[in-house]
C-alpha positions in Angstrom: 0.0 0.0 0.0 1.4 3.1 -1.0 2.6 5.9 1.3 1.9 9.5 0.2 4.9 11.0 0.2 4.5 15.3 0.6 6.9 17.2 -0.8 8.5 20.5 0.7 7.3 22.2 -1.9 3.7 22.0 -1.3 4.4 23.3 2.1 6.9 22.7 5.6 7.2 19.3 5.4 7.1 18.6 8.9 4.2 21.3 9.5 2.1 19.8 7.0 2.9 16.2 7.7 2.3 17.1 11.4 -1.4 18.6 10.2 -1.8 15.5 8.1 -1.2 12.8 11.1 -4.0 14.6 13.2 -6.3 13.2 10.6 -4.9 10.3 10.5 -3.7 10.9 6.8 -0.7 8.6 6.0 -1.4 6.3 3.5 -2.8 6.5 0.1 -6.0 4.5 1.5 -6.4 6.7 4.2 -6.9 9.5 2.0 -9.0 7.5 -0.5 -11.0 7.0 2.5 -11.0 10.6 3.7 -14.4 11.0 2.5 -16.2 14.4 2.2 -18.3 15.8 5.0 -20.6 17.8 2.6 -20.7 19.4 -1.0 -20.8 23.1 -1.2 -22.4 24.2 -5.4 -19.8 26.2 -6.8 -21.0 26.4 -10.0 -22.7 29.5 -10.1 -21.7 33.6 -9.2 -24.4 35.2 -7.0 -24.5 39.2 -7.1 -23.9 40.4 -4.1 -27.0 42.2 -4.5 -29.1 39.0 -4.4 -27.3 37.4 -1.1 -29.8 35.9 1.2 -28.9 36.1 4.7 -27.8 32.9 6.1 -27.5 30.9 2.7 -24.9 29.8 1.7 -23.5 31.0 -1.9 -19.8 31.9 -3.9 -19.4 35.5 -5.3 -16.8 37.0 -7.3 -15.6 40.6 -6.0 -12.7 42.8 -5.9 -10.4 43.9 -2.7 -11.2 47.6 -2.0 -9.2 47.5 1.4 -7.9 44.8 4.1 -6.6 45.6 7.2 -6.3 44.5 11.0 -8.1 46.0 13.5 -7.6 45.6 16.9 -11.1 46.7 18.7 -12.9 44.1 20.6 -10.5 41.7 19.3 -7.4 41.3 17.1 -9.0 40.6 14.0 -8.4 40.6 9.8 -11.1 42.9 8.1 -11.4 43.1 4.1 -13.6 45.1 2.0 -15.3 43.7 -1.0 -17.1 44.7 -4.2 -18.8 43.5 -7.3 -20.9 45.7 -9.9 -24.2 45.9 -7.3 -23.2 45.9 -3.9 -19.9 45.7 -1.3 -19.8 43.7 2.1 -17.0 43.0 4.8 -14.8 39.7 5.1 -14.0 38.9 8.8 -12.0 36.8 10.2 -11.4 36.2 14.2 -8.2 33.7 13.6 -6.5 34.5 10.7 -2.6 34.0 8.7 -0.4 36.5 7.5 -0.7 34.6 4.0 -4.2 35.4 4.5 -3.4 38.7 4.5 -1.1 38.9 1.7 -3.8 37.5 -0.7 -6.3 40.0 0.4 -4.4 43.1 -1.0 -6.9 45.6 -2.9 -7.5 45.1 -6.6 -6.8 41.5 -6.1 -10.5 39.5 -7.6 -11.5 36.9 -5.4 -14.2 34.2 -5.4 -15.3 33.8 -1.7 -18.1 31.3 -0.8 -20.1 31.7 2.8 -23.5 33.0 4.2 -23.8 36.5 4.7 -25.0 38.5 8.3 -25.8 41.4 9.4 -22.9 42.9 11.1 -22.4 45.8 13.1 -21.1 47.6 9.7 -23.3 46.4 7.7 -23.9 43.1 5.8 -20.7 40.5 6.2 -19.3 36.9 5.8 -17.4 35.6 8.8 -14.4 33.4 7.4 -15.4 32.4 3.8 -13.6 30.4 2.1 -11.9 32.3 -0.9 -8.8 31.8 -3.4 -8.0 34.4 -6.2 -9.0 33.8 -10.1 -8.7 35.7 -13.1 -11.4 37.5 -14.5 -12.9 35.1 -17.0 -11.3 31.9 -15.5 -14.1 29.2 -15.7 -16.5 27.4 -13.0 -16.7 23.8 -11.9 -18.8 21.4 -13.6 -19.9 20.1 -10.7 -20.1 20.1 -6.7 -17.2 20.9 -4.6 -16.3 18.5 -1.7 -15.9 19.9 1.8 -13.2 17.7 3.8 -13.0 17.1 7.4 -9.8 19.1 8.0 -7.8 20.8 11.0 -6.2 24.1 12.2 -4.3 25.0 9.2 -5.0 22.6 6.2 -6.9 24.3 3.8 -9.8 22.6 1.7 -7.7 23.3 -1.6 -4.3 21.6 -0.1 -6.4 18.6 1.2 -8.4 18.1 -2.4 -5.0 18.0 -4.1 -3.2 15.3 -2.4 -6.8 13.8 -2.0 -7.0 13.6 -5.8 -3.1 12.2 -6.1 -3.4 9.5 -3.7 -6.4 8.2 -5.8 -4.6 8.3 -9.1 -2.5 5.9 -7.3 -4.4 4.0 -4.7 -5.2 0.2 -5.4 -8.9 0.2 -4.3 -9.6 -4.3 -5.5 -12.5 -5.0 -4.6 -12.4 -7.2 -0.8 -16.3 -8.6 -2.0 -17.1 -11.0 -3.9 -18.9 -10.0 -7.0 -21.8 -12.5 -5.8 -21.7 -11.4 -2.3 -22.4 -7.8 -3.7 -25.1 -8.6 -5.7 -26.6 -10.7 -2.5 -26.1 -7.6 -0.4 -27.3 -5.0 -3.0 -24.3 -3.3 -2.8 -22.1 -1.5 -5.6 -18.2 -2.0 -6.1 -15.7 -0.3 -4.0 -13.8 1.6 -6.4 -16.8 3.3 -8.3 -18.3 4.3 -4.7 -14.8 6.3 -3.5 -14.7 7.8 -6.9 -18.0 8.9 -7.0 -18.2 10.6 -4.0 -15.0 12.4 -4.3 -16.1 13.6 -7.6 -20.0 13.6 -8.1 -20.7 14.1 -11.5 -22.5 17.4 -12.3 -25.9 17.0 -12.7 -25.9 15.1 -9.1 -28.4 16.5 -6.8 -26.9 18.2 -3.7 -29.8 16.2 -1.2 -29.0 13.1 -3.0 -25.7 12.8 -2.6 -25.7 13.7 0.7 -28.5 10.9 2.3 -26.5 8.6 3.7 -28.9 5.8 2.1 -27.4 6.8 -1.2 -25.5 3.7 -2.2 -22.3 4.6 -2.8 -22.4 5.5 1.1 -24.0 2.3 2.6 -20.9 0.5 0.6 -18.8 2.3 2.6 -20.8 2.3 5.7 -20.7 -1.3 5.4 -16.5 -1.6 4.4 -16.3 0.1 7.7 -18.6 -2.3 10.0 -16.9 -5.3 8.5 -13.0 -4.0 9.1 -14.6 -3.4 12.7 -16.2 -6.6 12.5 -12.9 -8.7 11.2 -10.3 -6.5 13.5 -12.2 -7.7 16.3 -13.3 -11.4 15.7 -9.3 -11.8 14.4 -8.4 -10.6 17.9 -10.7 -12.5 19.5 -9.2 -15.7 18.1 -5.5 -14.9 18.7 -6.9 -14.6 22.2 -8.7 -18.0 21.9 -5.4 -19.5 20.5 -3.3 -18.2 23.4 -2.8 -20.3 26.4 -3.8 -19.2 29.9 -3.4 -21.6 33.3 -6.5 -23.5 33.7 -8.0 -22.4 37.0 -9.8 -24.7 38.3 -11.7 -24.8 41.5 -11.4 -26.2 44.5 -15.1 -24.1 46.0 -13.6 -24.4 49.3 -13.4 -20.2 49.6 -16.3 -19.6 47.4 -18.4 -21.9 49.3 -17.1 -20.5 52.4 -18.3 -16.6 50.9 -21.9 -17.4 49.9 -22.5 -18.7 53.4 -21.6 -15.7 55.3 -22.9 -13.8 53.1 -26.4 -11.6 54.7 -28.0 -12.0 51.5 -28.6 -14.4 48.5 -27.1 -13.9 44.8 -29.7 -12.8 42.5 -30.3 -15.0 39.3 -28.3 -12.7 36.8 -25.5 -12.9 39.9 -25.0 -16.6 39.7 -26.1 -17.1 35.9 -23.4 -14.6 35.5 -20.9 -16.1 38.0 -21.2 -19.4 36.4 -19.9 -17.6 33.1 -16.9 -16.5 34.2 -16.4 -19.3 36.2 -16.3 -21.8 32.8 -14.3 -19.4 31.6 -11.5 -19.5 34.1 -11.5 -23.0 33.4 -10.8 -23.1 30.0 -6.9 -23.3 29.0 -7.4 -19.8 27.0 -7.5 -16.0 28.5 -11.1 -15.3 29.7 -11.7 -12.1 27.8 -15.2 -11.3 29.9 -17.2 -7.6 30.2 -19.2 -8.1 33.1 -22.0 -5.2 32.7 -24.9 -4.0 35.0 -26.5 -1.2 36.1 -26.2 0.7 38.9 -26.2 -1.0 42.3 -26.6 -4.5 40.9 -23.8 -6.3 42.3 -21.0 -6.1 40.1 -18.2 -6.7 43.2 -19.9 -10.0 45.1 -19.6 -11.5 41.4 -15.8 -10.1 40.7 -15.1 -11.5 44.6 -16.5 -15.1 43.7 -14.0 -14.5 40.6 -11.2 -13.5 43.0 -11.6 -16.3 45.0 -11.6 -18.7 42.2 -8.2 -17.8 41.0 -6.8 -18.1 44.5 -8.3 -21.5 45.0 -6.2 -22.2 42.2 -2.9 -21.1 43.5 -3.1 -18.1 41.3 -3.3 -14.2 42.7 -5.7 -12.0 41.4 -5.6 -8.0 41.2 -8.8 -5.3 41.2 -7.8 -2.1 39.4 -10.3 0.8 39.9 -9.9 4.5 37.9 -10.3 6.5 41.1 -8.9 6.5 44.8 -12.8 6.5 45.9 -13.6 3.8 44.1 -10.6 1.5 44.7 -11.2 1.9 48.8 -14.6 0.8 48.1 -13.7 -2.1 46.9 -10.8 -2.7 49.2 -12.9 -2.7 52.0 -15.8 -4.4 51.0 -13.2 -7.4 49.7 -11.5 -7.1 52.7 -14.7 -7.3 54.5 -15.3 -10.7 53.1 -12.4 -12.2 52.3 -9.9 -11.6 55.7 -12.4 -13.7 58.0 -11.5 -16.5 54.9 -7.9 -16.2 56.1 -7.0 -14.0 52.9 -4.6 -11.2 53.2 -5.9 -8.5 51.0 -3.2 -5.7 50.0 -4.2 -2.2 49.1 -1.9 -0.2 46.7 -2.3 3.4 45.6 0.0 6.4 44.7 -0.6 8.3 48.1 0.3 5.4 50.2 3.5 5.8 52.2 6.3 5.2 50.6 7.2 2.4 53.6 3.5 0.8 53.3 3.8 0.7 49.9 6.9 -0.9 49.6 6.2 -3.8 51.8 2.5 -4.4 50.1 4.8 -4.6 46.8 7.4 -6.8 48.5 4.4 -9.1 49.7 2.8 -9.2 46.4 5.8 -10.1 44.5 6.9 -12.8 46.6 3.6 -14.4 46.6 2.8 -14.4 50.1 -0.5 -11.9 49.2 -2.6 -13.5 46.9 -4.7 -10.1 46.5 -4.3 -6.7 45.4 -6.9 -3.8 45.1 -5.4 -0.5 43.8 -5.5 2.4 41.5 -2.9 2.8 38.7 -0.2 2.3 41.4 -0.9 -1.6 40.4 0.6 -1.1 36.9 3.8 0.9 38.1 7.3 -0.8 37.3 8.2 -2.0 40.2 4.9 -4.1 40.5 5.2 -7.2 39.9 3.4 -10.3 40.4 4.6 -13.9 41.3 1.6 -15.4 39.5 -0.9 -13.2 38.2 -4.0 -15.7 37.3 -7.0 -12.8 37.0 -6.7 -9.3 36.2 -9.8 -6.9 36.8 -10.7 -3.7 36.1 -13.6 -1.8 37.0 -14.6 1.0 34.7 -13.1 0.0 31.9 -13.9 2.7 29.8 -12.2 5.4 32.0 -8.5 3.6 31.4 -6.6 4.2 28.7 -6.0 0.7 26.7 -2.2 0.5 27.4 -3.4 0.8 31.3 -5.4 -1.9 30.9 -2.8 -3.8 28.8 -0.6 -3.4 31.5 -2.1 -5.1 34.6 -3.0 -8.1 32.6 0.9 -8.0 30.9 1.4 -8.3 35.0 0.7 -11.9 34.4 1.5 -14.9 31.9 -2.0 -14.4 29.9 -3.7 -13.8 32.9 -7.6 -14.3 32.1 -9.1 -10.6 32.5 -12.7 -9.4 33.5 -13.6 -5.9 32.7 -16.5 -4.4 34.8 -18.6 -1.6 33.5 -22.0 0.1 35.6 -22.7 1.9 32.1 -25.0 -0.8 30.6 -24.2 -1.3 27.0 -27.3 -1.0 23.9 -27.2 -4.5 21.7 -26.0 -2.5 19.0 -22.9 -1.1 20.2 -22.1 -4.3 22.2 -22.4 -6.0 18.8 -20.0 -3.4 17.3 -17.4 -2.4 20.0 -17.2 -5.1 22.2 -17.4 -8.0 19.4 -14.4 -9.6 20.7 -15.2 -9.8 24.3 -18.0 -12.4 26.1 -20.6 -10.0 27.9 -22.3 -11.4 30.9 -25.2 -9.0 31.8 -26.9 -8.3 35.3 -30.4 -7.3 34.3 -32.1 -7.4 37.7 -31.5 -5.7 41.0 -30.7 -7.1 44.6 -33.5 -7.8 46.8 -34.2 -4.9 49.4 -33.6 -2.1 47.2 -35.7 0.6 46.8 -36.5 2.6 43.7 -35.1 6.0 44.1 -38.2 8.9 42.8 -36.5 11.6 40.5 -37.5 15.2 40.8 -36.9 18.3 38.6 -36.6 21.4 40.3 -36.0 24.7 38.7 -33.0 27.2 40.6 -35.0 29.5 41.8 -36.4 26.7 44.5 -33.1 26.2 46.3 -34.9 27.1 49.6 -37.4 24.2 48.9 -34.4 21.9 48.4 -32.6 22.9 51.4 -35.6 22.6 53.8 -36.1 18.9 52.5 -32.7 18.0 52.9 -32.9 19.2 56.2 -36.4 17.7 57.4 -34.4 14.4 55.8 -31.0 14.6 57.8 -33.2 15.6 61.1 -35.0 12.0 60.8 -31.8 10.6 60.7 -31.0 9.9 57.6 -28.6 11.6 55.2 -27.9 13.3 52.2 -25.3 14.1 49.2 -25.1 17.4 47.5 -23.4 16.9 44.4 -21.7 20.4 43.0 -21.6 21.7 39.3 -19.6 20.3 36.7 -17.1 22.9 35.2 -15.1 21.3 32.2 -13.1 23.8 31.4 -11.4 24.5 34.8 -10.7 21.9 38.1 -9.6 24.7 39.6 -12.9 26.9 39.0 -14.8 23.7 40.2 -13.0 22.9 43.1 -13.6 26.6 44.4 -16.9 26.0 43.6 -17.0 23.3 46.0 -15.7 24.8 48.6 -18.2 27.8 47.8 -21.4 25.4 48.5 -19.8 24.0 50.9 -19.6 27.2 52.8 -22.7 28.0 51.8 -24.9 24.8 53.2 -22.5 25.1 56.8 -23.9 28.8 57.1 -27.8 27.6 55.6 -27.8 24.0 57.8 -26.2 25.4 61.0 -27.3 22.5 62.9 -26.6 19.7 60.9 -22.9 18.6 59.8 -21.5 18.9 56.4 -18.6 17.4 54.9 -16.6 18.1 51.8 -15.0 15.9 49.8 -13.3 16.6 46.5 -10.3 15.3 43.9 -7.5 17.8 45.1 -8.0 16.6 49.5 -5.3 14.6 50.5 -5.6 10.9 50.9 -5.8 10.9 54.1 -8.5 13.3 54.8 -10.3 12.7 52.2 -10.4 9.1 53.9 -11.6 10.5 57.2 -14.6 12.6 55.5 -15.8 9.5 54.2 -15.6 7.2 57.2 -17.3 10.3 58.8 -20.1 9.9 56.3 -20.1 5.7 56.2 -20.5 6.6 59.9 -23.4 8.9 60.0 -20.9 11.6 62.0 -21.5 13.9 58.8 -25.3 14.5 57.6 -24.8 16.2 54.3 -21.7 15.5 52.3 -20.5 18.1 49.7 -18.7 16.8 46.6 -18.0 16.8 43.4 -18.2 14.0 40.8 -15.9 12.2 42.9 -18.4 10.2 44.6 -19.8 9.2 40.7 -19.0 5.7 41.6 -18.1 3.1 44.2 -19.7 5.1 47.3 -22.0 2.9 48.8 -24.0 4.2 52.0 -27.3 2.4 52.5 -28.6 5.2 54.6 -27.8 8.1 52.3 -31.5 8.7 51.0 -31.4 11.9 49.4 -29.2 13.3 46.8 -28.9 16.7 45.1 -27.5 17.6 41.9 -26.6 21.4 41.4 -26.7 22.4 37.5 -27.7 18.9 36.6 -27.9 20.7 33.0 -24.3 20.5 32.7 -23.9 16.6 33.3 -24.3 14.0 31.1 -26.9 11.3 31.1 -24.7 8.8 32.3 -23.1 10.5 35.1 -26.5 12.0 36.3 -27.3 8.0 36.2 -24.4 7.0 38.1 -25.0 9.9 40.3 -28.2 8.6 41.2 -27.7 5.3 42.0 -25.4 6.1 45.1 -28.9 6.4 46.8 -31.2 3.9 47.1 -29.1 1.4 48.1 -31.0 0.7 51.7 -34.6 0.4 52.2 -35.6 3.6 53.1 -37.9 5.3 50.0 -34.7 7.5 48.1 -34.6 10.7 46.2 -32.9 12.3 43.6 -33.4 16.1 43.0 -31.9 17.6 39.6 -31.6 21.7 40.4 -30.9 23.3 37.2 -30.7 26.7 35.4 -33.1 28.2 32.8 -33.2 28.7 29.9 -32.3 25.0 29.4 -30.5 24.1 26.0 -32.0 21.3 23.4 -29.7 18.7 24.5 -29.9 19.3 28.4 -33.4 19.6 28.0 -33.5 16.0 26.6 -31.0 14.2 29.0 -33.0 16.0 32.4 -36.5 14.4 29.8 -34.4 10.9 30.2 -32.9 10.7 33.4 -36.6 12.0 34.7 -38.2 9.0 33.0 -36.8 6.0 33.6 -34.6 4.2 36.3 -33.3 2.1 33.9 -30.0 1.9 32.9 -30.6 0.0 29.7 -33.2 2.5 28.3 -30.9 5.3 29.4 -27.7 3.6 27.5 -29.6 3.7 24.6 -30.9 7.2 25.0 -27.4 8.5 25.9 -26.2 6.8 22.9 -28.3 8.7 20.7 -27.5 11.9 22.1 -23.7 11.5 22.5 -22.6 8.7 19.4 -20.5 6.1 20.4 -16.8 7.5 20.7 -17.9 9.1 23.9 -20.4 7.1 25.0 -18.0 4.4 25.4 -14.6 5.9 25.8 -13.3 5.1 22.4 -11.1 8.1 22.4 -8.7 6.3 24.7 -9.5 3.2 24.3 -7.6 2.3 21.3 -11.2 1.4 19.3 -11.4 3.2 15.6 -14.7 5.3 16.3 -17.2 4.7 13.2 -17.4 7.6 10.7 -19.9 6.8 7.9 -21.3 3.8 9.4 -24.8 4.1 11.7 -24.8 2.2 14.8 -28.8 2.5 14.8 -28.5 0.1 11.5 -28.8 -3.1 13.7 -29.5 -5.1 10.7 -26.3 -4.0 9.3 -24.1 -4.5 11.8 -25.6 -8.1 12.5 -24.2 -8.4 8.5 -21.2 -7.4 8.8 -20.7 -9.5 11.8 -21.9 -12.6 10.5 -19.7 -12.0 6.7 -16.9 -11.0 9.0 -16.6 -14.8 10.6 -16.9 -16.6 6.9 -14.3 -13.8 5.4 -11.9 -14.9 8.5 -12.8 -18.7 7.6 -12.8 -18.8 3.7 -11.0 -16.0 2.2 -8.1 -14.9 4.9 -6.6 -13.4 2.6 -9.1 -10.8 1.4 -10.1 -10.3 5.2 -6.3 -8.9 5.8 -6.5 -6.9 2.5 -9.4 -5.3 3.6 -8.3 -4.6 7.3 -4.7 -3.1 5.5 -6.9 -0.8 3.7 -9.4 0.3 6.3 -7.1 0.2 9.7 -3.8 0.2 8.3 -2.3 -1.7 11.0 -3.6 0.5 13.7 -5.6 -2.7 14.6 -3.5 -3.8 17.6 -4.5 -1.8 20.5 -8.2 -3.2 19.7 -6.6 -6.5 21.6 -6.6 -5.0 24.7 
């Protein structure tokens, strides 16, 4: 497969190159496959005169003046004019080159919707080059590329159109598997929607039914597909120790138990236990919604390993969240005669050391920890099981990492963020999915309310009137994005603020930046009902389990996600005691707030609320694809279950019958960028 090379000439190699890679723009096929966002009709002039404001049209002018101006904002101003009329060209980030082309006289075509500005009418960035007067139209639309800072539209169609003169785009289908799928070739769908031809309807082109782009839609699903069946397999092909049970600790565990496993519990339980057994690396997600019991299940894993003579390690994204576990394992598993070590970055350097001694020598079969499990100096005298909860919120190398602790150790990966069918089918193709689909006897559904700002007093009396009954409460403070700073002062702001409303009950405050070791104390204050009302930020998201926490308030629930206003909510209701949830927000409430408060009001259930966040979010975020090595879909429609279920099942025979055409295809579409999927 050829490599585009870009020469100097064109531009700084190394600048260009470097704007290139952000894109993901190496090979010939990955420009080939650098398909265009939209098509802009640049084959007709409108007179100025005739603009409509806010539709999008090229005109030809001339320069009468360009210059910067420096009021409210640094900022590149041109003049233009044709026969009829004269408007302004603004631009807020702009080039010196940019500047040198705009000199007056200079005729350029410039294509954009024009505003009303505070001068008059205006275009804010257009795109524009210079022409000759006379020099000839397109027969046909213009592409508009996905691009970045710096790599103009004309630059990208360039190299776009070399890299096709050379690419080899053979067909990966069959000729009677196309015709079976309805499907046209894949060279004549690339060309064609590079270069429509001209009498090509704008609307047309653009429905993503149009055939050209379900070929490609489906080329994408079925790389997907094949990248992660093939990795799958080499899995399946590797071998792993066969743990195999003795039942004297997991017996031991149900039996002290206080409460009985739920049907998904042992259904799934008995998954991952055949899996452990088999002489191949247990490759298990291990999904359920909120307060389900995820860790009872992962501890009936734990102890199956160790039964084994194998250790087993818990990795959790967050120090919060890690403890949790450590002491509910701990909990259960020291009266078994099981030493449980803890390991975290802020541990003392003297604890740490001897948990790390004790671990590498064997003589601690268990580890719970943060990232401070995958450190160097970490190591493992036989690693059997590797979990980690959260999945989504490691990177894939940190999740490679802790199971590269051990010699294939089997891994389970633990999500509370149930998963729709459709992107489970997609994304998680290559992993077994055991799902817990019902809840634990005992608790109670929590009751959502929506409550508007300017009822704060409201809030605060019911919170009060809870806390004075003897239960208590979380207040949960805004999400702000853009600054950890700006939201830890925040924080410490409603903090403040609820000590000098709730004089006679006591708050606590518990956020990312406390130390360990207070942070620690807050919390056992809390766990102990010392501390009525605990103040935090998103750090309590997961893991935090109080059973007599019954209320919780969310300040500027508008600025959450679904998910995390889901997660959120399920750290109440986790005792019998009837459980609240109050969303405060701001008005005027945007489109897409206004439908995830709409969701999260409606349903407790984390499935239907998956699928809802899915919608509004598209899978890269929804599932963490950004860092989890997974190539996020860009034509392809994870609502098109039928599709997907296609590709899947022509993926498998492809792998079977034609191995050969399955790598050619994953060469063209991944380009070798397929082995972080086999984390």
């Amino acid at each position: 497969m050829g490599v585009l090379h870009v020469k100097p000439a064109a531009a700084a190699s190394n600048t260009l190159a470097g704007r290139l890679a952000r894109l993901g723009l190496k090979t010939d096929a990955d420009f080939a496959l650098h398909l265009p966002l939209r098509y802009e009709d640049e084959t007709r002039i409108t007179a100025l005169a005739d603009a409509r404001p806010g539709v999008a049209a090229q005109f030809e002018v001339e320069v009468t003046d360009c210059d910067v101006a420096y009021r409210p904002r640094r900022q590149l101003i041109a003049r233009v004019r044709d026969a009829g009329g004269a408007l302004s060209l603004r631009f807020l980030n702009f080039y010196p080159s940019q500047q040198k082309v705009l000199q007056p006289g200079t005729r350029v075509r410039i294509f954009g919707e024009v505003h009303e500005g505070y001068l008059g009418p205006e275009i804010i960035h257009p795109r524009f080059h210079p022409v000759a007067a006379g020099e000839s139209l397109p027969d046909g639309l213009t592409p508009v590329y996905p691009t970045t800072a710096g790599l103009g539209q004309a630059t990208l169609r360039r190299l776009i159109e070399k890299a096709l003169a050379r690419v080899d785009l053979s067909d990966t289908l069959a000729p009677d598997l196309l015709r079976r799928l309805d499907l046209p070739g894949i060279a004549e769908s690339i060309r064609f929607l590079h270069n429509p031809p001209p009498e090509m309807a704008q609307s047309v082109l653009e429905a993503r039914d149009f055939p050209a782009w379900r070929r490609v839609q489906f080329d994408e699903l079925l790389a997907q597909q094949l990248s992660l069946r093939r990795a799958y397999l080499a899995r399946r092909a590797r071998g792993a120790p066969k743990l195999g049970p003795t039942a004297q600790f997991t017996d031991a565990l149900l039996k002290s138990l206080p409460f009985k496993l739920t049907g998904a519990q042992q259904r799934a339980w008995r998954e991952i236990a055949a899996d452990l057994g088999q002489p191949h690396p247990m490759q298990r997600l291990l999904q359920g919604d909120v307060g389900s019991g995820k860790t009872v299940v992962a501890a009936l894993a734990i102890l199956h390993a160790v039964e084994a003579g194998h250790q087993a390690a818990l990795m959790a994204p967050t120090e919060i969240l890690a403890e949790q576990h450590y002491r509910k394992l701990a909990t259960w598993l020291q009266p078994l005669g099981l030493e449980v070590a803890w390991l975290t970055g802020s541990l003392k350097k003297r604890d740490k050391e001897a948990a790390i001694a004790r671990v590498g020598a064997g003589d601690t079969a268990i580890a719970i920890g943060t990232h401070a499990l995958i450190e160097d100096k970490v190591e493992f005298a036989r690693l059997g099981l590797a979990i980690v909860d959260e999945q989504h919120r490691f990177g894939v190398r940190q999740r490679l990492a802790l199971k590269d602790k051990g010699s294939f150790a089997h891994q389970l990966a633990m999500s509370a963020t149930p998963i729709p069918r459709t992107l489970a089918m997609s994304y998680y193709a290559d992993l077994d999915v055991s799902v817990l689909d019902e809840l634990p006897p005992g608790r109670s559904p929590v009751t959502t309310r929506l409550v508007a700002e300017g009822r704060r007093d409201e809030v605060l009396k019911r919170v009060h009137d809870a806390c004075r009954t003897g239960r208590q409460a979380y207040w949960v403070c805004p999400l702000i994005e853009e600054s950890e700073t700006l939201q830890l002062k925040t924080a410490e702001e409603t903090y403040a603020r609820l000590v000098a409303e709730l004089p006679d009950l006591k708050i606590g405050l518990v956020h990312g930046r406390l130390k360990a070791a207070d942070k620690a104390a807050v919390m056992a204050a809390f766990v102990g009902n010392e501390v009525h009302v605990l103040v935090a930020t998103t750090v309590i998201e997961v893991g935090v389990d109080v059973p007599n926490a019954s209320l919780m308030v969310i300040e500027h629930a508008e600025r959450f996600g679904l998910a995390q206003l889901h997660q959120l909510r399920g750290r109440v209701g986790r005792g019998a005691a009837q459980s609240a949830c109050i969303l405060l927000y701001a008005q005027p409430l945007g489109e897409l707030a206004r439908a995830r408060l709409k969701a999260i009001f409606e349903t407790n259930d984390g499935f239907e609320i998956a699928r809802e966040d899915l919608r509004l979010r598209g899978p890269g975020e929804f599932i963490g694809a950004r860092q989890s090595g997974m190539p996020l879909l860009r034509y392809a429609d994870l609502e098109d279950a039928a599709l997907v279920e296609r590709a899947r099942v022509i993926a498998e025979d492809m792998l079977r019958d034609a191995p050969e055409l399955a790598t050619a295809h994953l060469q063209r579409w991944l380009g070798g960028r397929e082995e972080l999927l086999k984390a």
